[in-house]
Backbone as numpy.savetxt, mean C-alpha at the origin, in Angstrom:
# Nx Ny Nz CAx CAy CAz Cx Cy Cz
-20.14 18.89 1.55 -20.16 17.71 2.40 -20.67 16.50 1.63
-19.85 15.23 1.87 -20.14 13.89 1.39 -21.20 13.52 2.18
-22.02 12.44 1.74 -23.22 11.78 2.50 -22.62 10.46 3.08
-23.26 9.94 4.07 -22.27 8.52 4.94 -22.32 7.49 3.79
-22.82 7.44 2.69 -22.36 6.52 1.76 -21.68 6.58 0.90
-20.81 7.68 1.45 -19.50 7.98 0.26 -18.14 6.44 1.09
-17.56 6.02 -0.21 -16.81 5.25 0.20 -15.50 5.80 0.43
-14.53 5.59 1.08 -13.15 6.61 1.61 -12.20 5.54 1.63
-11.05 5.94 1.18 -10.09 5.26 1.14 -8.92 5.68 1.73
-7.96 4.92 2.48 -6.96 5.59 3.01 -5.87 5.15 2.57
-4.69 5.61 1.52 -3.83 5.50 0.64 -2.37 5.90 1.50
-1.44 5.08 2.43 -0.24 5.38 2.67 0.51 5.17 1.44
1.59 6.52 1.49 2.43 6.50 0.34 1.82 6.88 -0.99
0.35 7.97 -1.07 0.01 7.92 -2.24 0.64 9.12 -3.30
1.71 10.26 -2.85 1.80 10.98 -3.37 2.82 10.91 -4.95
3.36 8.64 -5.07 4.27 8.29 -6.42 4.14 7.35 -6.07
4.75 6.92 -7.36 4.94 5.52 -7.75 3.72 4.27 -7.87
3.45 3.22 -7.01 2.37 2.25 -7.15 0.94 3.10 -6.03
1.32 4.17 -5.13 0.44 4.45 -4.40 -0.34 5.87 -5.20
0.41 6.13 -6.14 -0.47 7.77 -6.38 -1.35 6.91 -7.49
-0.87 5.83 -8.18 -1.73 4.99 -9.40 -3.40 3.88 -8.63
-2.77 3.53 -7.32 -3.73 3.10 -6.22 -4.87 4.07 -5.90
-4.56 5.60 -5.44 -4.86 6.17 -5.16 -5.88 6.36 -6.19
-5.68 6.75 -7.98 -5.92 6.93 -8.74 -7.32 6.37 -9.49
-6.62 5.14 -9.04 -7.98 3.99 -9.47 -8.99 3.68 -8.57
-8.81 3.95 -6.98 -9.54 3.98 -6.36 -10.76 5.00 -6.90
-10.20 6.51 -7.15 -10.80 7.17 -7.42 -12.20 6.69 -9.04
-11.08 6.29 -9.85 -11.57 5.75 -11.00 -13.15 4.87 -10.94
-12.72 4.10 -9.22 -13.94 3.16 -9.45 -15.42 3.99 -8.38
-14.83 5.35 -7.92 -16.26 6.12 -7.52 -15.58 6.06 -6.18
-14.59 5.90 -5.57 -14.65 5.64 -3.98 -13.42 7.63 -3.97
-13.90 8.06 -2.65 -13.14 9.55 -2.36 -11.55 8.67 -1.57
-10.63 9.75 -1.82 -9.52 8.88 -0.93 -8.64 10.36 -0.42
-7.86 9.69 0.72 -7.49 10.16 1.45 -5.69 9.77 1.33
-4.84 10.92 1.03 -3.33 9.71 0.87 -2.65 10.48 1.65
-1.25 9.68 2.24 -0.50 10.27 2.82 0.84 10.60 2.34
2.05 11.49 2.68 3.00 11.57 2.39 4.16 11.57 3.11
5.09 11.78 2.67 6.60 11.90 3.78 6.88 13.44 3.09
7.56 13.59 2.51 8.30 14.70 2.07 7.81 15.86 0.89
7.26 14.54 0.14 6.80 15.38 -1.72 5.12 16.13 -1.40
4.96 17.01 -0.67 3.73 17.72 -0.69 2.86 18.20 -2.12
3.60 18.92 -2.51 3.99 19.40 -3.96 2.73 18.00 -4.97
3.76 17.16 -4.66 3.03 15.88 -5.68 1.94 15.15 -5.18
1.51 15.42 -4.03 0.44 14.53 -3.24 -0.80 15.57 -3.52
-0.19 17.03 -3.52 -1.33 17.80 -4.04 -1.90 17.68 -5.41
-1.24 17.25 -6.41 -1.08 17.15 -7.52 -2.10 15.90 -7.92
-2.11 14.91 -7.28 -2.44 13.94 -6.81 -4.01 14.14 -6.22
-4.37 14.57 -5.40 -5.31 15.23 -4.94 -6.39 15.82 -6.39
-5.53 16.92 -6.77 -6.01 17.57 -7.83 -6.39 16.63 -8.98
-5.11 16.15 -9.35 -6.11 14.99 -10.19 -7.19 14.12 -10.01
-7.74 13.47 -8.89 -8.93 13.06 -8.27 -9.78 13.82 -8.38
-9.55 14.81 -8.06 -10.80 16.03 -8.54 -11.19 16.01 -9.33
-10.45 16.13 -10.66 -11.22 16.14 -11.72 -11.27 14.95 -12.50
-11.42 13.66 -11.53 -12.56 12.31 -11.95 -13.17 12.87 -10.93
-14.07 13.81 -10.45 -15.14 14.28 -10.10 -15.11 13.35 -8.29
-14.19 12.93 -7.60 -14.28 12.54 -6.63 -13.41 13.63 -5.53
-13.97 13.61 -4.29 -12.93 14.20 -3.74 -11.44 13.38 -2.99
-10.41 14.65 -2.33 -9.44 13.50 -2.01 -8.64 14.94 -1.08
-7.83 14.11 -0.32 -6.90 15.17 0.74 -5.79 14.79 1.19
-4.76 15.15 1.55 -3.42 14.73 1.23 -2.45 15.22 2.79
-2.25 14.52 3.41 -1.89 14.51 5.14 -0.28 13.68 4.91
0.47 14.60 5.95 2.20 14.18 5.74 1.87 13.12 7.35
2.70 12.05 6.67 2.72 11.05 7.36 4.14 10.39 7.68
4.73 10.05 8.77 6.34 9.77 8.37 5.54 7.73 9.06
6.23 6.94 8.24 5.92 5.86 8.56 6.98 5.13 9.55
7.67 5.63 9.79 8.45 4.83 10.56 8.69 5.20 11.70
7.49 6.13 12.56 7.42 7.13 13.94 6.44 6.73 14.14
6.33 5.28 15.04 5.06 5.12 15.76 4.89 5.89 16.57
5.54 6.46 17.54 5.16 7.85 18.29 4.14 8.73 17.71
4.23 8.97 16.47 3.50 10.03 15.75 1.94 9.92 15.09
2.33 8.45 15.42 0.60 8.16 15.04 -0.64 8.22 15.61
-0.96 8.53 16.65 -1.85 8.77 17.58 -1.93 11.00 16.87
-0.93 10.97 16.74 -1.54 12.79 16.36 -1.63 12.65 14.52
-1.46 11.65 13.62 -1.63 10.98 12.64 -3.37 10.86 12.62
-3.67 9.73 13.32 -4.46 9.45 13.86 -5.86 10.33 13.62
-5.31 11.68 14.77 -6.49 12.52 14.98 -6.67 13.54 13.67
-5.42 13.59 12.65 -5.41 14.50 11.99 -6.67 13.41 10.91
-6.56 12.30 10.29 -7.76 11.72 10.05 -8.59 11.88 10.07
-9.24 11.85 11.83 -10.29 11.80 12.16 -11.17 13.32 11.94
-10.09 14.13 12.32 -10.74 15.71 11.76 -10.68 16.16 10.36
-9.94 15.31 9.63 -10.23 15.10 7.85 -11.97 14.69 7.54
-12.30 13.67 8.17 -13.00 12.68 7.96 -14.73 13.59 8.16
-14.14 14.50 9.42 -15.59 14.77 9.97 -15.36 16.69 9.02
-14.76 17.37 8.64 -14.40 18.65 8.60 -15.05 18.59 6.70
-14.34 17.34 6.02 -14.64 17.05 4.45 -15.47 16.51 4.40
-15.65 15.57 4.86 -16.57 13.95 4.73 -17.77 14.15 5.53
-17.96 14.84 6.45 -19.07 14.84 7.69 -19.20 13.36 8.19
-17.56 12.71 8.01 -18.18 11.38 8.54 -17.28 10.47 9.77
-17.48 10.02 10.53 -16.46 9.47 11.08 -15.73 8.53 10.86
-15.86 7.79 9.88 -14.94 6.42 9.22 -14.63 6.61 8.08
-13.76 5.64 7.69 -13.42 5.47 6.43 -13.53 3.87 6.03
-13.58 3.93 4.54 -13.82 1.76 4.98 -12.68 1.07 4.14
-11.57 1.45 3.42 -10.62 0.88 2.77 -9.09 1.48 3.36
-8.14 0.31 3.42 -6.97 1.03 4.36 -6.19 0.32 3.31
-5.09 1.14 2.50 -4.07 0.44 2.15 -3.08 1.01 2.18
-2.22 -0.33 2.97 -0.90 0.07 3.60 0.30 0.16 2.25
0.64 1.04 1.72 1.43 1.15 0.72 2.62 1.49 0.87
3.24 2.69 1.66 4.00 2.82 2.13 5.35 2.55 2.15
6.60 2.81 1.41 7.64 1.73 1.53 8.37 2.40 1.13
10.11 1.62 1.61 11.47 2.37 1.13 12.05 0.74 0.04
13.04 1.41 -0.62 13.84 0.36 -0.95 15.15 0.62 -0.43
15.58 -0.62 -0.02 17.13 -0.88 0.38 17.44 -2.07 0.11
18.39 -2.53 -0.70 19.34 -3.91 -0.90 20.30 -4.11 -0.50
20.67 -5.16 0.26 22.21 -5.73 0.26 22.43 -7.42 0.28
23.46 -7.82 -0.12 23.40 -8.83 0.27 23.52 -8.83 1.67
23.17 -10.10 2.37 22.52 -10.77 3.75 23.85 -10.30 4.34
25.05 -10.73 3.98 26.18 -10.51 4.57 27.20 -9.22 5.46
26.20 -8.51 4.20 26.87 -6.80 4.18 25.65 -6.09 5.20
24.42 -6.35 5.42 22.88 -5.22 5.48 23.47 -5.05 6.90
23.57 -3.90 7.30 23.56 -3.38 8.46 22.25 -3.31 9.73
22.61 -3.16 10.83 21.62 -2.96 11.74 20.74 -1.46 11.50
21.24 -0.54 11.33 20.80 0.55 10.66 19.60 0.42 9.39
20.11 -0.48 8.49 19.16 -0.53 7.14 17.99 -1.28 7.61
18.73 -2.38 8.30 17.43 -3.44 9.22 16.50 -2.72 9.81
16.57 -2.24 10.68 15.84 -1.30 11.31 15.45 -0.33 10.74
15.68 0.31 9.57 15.06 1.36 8.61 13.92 0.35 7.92
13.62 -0.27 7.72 12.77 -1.52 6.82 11.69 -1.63 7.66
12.42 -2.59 8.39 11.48 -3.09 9.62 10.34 -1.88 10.16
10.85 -0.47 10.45 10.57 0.46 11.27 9.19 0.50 10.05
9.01 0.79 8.92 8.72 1.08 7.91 7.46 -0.10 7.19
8.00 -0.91 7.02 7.39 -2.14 6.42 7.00 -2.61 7.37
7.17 -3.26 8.48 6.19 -3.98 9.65 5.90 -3.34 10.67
6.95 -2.74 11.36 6.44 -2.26 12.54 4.99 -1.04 12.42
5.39 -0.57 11.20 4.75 0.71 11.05 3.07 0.81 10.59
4.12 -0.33 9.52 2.08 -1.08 9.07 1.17 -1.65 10.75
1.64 -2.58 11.15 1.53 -3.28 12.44 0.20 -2.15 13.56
1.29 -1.40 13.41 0.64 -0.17 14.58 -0.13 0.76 13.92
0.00 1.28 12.52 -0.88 1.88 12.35 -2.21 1.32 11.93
-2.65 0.33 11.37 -3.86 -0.37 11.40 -4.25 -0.79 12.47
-3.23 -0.68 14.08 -4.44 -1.17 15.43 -4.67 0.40 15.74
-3.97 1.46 15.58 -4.12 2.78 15.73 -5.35 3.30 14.76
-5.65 2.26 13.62 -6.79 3.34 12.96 -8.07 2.41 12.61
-7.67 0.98 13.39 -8.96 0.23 14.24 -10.22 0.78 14.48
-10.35 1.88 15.47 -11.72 2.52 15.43 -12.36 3.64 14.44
-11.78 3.79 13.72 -12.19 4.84 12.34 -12.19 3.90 11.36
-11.79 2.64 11.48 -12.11 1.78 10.23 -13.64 1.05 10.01
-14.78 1.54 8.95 -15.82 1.16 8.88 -15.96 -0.08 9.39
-17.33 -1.31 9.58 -17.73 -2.43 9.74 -17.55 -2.59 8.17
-17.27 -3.57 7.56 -17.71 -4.54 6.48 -16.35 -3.39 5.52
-15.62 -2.86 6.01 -14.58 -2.36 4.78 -13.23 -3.53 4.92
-12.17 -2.82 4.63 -11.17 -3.71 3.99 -9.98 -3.08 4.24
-8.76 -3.96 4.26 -7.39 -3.58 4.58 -6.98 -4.10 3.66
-5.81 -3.74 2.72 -5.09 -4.25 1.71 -3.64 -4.11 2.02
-3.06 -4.98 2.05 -1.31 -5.03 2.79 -0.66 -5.05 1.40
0.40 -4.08 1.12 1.37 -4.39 -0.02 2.23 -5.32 0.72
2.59 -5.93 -0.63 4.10 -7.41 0.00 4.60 -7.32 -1.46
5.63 -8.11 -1.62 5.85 -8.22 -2.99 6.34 -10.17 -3.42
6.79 -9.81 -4.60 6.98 -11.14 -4.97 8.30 -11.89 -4.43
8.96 -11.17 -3.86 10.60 -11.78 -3.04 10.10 -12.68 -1.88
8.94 -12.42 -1.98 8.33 -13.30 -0.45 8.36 -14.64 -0.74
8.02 -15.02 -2.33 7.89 -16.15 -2.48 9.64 -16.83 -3.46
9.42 -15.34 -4.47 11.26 -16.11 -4.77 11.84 -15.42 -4.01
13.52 -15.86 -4.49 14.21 -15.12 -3.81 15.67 -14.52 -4.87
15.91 -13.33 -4.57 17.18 -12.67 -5.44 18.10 -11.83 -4.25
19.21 -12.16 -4.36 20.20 -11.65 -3.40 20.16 -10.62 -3.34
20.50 -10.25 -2.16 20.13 -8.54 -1.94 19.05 -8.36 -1.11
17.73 -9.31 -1.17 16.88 -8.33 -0.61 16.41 -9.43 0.49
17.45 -9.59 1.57 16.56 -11.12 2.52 16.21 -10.28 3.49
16.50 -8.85 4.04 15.85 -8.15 4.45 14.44 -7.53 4.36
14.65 -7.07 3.64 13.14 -6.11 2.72 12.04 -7.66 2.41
12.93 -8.37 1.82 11.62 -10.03 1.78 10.89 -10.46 2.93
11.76 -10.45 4.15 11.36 -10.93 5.51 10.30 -10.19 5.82
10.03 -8.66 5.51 9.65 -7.70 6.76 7.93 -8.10 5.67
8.45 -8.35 4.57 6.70 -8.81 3.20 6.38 -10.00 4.03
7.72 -10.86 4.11 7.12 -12.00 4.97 5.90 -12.06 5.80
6.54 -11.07 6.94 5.96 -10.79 7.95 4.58 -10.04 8.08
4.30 -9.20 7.09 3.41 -8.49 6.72 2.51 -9.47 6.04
2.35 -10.69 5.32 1.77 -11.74 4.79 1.18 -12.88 6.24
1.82 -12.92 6.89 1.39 -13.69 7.85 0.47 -12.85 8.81
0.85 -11.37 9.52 -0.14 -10.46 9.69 -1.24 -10.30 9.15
-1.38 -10.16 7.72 -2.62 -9.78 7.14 -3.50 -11.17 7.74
-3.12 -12.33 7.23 -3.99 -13.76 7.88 -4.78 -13.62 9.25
-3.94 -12.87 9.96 -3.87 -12.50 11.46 -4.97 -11.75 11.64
-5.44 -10.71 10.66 -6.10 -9.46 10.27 -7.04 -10.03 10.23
-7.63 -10.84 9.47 -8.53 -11.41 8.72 -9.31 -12.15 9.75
-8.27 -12.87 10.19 -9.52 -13.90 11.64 -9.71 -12.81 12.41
-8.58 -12.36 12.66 -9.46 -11.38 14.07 -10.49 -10.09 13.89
-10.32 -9.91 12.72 -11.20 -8.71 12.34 -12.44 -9.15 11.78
-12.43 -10.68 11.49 -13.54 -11.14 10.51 -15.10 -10.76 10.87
-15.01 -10.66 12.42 -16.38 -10.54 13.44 -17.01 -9.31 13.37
-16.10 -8.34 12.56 -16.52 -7.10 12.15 -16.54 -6.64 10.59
-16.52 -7.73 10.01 -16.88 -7.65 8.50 -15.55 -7.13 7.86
-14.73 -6.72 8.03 -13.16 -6.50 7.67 -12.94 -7.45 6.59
-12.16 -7.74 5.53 -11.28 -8.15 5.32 -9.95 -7.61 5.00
-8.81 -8.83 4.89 -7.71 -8.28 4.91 -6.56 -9.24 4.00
-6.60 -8.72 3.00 -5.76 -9.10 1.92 -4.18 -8.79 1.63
-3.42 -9.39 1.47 -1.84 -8.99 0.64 -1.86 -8.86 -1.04
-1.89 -7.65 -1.61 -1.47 -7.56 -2.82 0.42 -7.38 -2.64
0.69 -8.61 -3.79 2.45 -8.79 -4.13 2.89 -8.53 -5.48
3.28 -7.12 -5.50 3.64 -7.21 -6.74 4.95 -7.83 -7.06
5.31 -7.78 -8.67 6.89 -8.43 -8.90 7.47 -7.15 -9.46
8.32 -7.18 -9.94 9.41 -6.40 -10.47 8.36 -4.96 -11.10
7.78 -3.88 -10.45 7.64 -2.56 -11.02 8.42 -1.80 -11.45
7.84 -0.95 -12.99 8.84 0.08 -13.03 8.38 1.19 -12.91
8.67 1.96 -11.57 8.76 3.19 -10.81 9.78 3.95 -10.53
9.38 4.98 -9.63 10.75 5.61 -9.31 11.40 4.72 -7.85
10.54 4.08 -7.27 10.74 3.02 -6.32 12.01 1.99 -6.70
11.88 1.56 -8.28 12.96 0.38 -8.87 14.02 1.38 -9.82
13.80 2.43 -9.57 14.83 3.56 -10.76 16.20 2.76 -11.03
16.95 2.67 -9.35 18.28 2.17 -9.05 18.68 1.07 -9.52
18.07 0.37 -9.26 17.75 -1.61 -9.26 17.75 -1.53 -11.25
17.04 -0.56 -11.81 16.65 -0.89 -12.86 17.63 -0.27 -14.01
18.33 0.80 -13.17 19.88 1.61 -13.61 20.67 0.45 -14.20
20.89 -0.83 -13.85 22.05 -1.28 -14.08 22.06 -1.99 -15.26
22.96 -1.95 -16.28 22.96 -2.61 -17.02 22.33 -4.21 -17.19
21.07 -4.69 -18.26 20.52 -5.98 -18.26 19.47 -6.16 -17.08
19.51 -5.26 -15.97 18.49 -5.88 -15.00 17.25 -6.18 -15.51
16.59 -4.95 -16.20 15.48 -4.85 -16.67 14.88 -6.15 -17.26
16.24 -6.20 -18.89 15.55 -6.89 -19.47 15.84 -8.44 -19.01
16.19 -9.08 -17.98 17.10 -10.03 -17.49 15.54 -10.36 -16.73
14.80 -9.69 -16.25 13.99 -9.44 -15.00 12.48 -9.75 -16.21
12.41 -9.19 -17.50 11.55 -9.16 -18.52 11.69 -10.83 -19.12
12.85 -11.20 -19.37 12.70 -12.75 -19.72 12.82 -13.76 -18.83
12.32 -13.73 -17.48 12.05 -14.42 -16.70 10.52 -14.39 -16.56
9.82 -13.41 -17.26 8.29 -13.00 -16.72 7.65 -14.14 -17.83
6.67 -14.21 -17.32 5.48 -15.21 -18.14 5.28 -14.37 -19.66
4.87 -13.21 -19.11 4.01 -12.58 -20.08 5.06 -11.36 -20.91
6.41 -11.49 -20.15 7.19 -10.86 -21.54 8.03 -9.60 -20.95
7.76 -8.74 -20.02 7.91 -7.59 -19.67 7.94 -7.69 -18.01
8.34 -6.15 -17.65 8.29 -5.78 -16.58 7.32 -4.96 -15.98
6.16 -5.26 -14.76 5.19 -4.67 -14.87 5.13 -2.86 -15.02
4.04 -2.08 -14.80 3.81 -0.93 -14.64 2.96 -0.56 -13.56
2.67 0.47 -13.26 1.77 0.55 -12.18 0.41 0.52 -12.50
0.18 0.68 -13.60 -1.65 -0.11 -14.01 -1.49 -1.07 -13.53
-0.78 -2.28 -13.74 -0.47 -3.51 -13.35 -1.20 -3.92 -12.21
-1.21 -3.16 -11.04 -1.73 -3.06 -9.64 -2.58 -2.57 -9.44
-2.89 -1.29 -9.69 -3.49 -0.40 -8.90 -4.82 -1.49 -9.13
-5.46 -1.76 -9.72 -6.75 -2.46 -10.05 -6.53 -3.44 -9.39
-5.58 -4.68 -8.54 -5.79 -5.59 -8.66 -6.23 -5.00 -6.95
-5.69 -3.91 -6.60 -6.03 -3.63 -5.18 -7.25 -3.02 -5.02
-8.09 -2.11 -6.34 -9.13 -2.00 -6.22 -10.63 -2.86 -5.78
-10.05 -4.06 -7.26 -10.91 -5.31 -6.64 -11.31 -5.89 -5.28
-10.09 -5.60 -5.03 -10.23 -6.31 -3.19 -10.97 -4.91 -2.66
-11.33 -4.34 -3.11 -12.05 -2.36 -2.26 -13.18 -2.89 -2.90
-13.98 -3.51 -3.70 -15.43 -3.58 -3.87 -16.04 -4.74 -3.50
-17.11 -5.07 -3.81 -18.13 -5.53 -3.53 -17.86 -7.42 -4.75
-17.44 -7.45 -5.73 -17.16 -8.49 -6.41 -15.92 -9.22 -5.53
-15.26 -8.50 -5.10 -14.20 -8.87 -3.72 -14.56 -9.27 -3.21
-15.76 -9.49 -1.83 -16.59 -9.39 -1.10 -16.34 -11.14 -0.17
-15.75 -11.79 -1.47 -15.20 -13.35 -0.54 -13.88 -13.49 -0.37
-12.98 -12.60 -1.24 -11.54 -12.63 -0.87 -11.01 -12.30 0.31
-10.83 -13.02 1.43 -9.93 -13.02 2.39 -9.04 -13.53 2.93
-7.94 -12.95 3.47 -7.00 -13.71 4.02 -6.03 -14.08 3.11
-5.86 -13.73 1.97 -5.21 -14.27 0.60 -3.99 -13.48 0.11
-2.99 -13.67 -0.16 -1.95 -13.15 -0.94 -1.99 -13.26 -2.61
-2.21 -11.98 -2.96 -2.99 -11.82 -4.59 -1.02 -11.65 -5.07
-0.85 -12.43 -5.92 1.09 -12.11 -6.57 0.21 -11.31 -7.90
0.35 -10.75 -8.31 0.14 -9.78 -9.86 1.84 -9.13 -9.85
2.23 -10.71 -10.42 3.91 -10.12 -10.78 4.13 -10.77 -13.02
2.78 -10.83 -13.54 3.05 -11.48 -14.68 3.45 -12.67 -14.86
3.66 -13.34 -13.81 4.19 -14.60 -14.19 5.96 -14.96 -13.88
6.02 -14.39 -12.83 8.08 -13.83 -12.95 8.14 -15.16 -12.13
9.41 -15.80 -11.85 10.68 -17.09 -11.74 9.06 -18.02 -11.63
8.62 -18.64 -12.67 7.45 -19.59 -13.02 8.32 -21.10 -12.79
């Protein structure tokens, strides 16, 4: 059993890509975390296991993000994480990571893909942070992924940009209304990652490096790139950042 001053983190989407490296560094900076998955069990354990041995603990709960129905038994599976590992009833860092990719141009995107996004990226974030409202410590923190399409723009994605949109103006939302309880609530935006998230996008001939000489600093990020910049906002040197959209995209359409 942890003592109530263990710090806990709650990692949607941590079992790849920018969330198992989130997950990772959380661990890195002393805080235990908690991640969720859709499908890859296998790798969230893996994930898990590696936290272990940076000497922190960590536990790994299947989560489908786009079934608000399901979050209330989401929810409780938490809460009996929290008290069964942790002996504790809260947790104090929430980051919503979580995400699909889909592109089209504006012309072609179906009601189907729309609603796969949306379900996923806003609605899902939306409800599960008022759903995990009372297990969220006094004075911890919410960290919203968004990315950098919010601010440029590249054809294909006026869908998937909108729903960051939307999730950027929420977090603001977060921030006043939660402020009375010591919360804050930040947007980390990344730009162009290379994950298994951008595999497709990054398949095509020139994207990469097309996407690399537009960047300030030369390249296309990695997931070190992030995971730290979301840590920061999880400690205590954080402690005045609120309400803010952090871009850690290198410097991309400057």
């Amino acid at each position: 059993m942890k003592s109530q001053n263990t710090k806990i983190a709650l990692v949607t989407g941590g079992s790849r890509g920018l969330g198992r490296n989130i997950a990772l560094q959380l661990a890195k900076s002393g805080k235990d975390v908690i991640l969720t998955y859709r499908s890859r069990r296998e790798e969230a354990l893996a994930v898990v296991a590696e936290i272990q041995t940076l000497g922190r603990q960590a536990a790994a709960l299947p989560f489908e993000a786009a079934d608000v129905s399901a979050f209330p038994t989401f929810v409780q599976s938490v809460e009996e994480t929290l008290r069964t590992q942790w002996a504790q009833d809260s947790f104090h860092y929430l980051i919503n990571n979580a995400g699909i990719d889909s592109s089209a141009p504006f012309a072609e995107t179906t009601e189907e893909n729309f609603d796969a996004l949306f379900n996923i990226h806003f609605k899902g974030v939306f409800f599960l942070t008022q759903k995990l409202l009372p297990l969220l410590a006094d004075g911890g923190a919410i960290v919203n992924l968004s990315t950098g399409l919010a601010r440029f723009a590249v054809p294909g994605y006026s869908a998937y940009a909108s729903m960051k949109g939307a999730i950027e103006v929420f977090t603001r939302y977060l921030a006043k209304e939660l402020g009375s309880r010591g919360i804050r609530a930040n947007a980390v935006a990344p730009g162009a990652i290379a994950t298994d998230f951008t595999t497709e996008a990054f398949s095509h001939p020139g994207v990469k490096d097309f996407l690399a000489s537009q960047t300030a600093l030369g390249r296309v990020g990695e997931p070190d790139d992030i995971g730290g910049v979301v840590v920061f906002l999880c400690t205590e040197e954080g402690r005045w950042v609120n309400a803010q959209r952090l871009e850690a995209s290198g410097g991309m359409f400057l």
